[in-house]
C-alpha positions as CSV (number, residue, x, y, z in Angstrom):
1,X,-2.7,-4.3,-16.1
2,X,-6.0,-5.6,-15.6
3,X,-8.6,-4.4,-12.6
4,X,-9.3,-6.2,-9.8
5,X,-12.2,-4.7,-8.2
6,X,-14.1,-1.5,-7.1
7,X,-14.3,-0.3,-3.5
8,X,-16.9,1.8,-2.5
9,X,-16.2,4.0,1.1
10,X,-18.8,3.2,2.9
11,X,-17.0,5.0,6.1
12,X,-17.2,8.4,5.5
13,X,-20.3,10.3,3.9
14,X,-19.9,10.8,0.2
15,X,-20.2,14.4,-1.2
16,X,-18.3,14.7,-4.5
17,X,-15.3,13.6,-6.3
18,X,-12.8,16.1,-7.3
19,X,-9.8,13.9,-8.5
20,X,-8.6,10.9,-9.3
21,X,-4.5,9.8,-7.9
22,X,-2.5,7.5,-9.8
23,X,-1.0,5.4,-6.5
24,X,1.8,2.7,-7.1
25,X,2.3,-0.1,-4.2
26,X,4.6,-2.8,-3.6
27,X,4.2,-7.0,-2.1
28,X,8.0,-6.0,-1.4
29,X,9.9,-9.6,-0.8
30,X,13.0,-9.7,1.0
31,X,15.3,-12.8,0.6
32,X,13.2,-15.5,3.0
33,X,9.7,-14.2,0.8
34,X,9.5,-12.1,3.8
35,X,7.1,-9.0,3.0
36,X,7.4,-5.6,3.9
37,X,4.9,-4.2,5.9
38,X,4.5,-0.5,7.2
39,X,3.2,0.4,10.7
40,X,1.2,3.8,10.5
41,X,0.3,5.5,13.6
42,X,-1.0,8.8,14.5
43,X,-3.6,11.0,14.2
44,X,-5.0,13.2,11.2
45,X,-8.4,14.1,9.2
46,X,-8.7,10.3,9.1
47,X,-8.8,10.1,12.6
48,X,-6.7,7.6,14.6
49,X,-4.3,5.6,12.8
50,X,-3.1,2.0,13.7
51,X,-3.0,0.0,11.2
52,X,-0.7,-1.6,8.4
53,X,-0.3,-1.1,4.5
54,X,2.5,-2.4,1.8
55,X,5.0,0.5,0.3
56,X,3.8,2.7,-1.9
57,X,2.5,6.4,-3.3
58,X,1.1,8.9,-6.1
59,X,2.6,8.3,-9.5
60,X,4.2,11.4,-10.2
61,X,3.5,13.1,-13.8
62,X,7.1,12.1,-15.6
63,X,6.3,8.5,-14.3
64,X,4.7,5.5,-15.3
65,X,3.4,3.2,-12.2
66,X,6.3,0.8,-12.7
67,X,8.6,3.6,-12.5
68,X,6.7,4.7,-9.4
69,X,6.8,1.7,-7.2
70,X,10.3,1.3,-7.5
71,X,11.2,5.2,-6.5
72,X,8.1,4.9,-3.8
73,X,10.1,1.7,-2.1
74,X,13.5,3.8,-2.0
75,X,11.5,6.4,-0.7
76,X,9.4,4.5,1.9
77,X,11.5,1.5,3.0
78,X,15.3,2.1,2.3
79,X,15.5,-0.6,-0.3
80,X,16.4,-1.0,-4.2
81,X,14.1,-3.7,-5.5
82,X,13.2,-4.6,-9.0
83,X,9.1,-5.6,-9.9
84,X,8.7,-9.5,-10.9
85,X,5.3,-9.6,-11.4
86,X,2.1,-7.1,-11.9
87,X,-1.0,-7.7,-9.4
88,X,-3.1,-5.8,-10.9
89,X,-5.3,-2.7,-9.9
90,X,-8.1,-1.9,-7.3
91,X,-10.0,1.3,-7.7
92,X,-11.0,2.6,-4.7
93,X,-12.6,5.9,-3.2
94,X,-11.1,8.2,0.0
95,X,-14.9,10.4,0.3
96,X,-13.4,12.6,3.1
97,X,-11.0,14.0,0.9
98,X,-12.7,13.2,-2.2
99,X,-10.5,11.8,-4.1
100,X,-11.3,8.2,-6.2
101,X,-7.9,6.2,-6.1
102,X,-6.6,3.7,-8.9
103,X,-3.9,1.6,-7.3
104,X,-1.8,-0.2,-9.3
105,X,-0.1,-3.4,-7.3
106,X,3.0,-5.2,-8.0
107,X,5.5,-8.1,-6.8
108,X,8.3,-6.5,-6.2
109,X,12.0,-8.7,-4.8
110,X,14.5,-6.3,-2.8
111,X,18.3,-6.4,-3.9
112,X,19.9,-4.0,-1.7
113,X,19.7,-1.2,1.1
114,X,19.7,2.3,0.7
115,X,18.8,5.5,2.4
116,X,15.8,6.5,2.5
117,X,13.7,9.7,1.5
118,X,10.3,9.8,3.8
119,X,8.3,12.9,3.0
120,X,7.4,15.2,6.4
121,X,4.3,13.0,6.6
122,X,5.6,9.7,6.6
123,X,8.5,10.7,8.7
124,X,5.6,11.8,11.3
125,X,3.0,8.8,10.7
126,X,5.7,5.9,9.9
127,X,5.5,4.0,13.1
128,X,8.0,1.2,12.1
129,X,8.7,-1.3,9.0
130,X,8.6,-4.8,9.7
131,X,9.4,-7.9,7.7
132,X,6.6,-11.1,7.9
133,X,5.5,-13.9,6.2
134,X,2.6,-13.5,4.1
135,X,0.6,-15.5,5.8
136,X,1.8,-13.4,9.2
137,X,1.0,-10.0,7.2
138,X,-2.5,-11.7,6.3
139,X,-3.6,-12.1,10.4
140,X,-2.0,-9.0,10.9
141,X,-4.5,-7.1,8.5
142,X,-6.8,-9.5,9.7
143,X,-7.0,-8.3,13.5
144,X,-5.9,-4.9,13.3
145,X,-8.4,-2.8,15.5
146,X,-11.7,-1.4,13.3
147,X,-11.8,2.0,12.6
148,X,-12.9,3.8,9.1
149,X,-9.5,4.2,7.7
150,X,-8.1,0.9,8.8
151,X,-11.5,-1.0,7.2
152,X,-10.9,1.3,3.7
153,X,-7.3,-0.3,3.7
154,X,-7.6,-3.7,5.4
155,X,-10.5,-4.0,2.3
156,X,-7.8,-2.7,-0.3
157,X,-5.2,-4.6,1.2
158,X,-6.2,-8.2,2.4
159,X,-7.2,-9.5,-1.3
160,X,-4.1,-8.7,-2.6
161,X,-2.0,-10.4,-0.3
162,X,-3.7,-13.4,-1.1
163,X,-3.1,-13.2,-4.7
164,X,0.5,-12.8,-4.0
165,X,0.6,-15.6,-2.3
166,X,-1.5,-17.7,-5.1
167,X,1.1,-15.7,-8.2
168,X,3.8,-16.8,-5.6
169,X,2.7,-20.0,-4.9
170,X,3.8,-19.7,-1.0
């Protein structure tokens, strides 16, 4: 899978960086090329959050990124789903908890509901899970409120959507 682009943080003051996290996320289409779109809200080192992000997680050790989407979609949204097409990857950099982050993006089509498994954190910070157009989740990222967190993602997140829409031609 080939690299996007590098994000700096330019939100929080940069000390050191002590690790590196494999993360897996997901354009995850429903059956009207609706996407799936997460509402986090709450409060936490970050500070305030209110913003929105696409499924998705650390690649665990016994687990290639593939592998990883698909168990982080079960996990996050309740959905079986199978990956139609690679994105590619952004490398990006959290310097509050300094960690540098490779995230590895797919296309990924749902095929059926399940339960879900929501770690203690996401079960806390998962506001709700909505389903939009691409275009919709584009203005959505677009106008959600500016704070440090939300730029980091909103910078991570907005390019991608609009490559999934270009790979999806929608």
């Amino acid at each position: 899978m080939d690299l996007l682009y590098k994000l700096k943080d330019n939100e929080f003051p940069f000390t050191k960086i002590t690790h590196t996290r494999k993360c897996a996320r997901a354009i995850l289409l429903n059956e009207k090329n609706e996407v799936c779109m997460i509402h986090v809200y709450g409060d936490d080192i970050f500070g305030h959050r209110d913003y929105y992000e696409t499924p998705g997680g650390g690649v665990d050790n016994d687990e290639n990124p593939r592998e990883a989407v698909i168990r982080e979609v079960i996990e996050e949204v309740g959905v079986v789903a199978s990956v139609i097409a690679e994105i590619g990857i952004v490398d990006d950099y959290y310097n509050l908890i300094n960690r540098n982050n490779l995230n590895y993006y797919y296309i990924l089509r749902a095929k059926e509901h399940c339960d879900s498994h929501q770690e203690e954190f996401e079960r806390l910070m998962f506001k709700e899970i909505i389903w939009v157009s691409l275009d919709e989740a584009i203005k959505i990222m677009e106008s959600t409120v500016d704070t440090p967190i939300s730029r980091l993602v909103k910078n991570r997140e907005i390019p991608i959507y609009r490559l999934a829409k270009e790979i999806l031609n929608l």
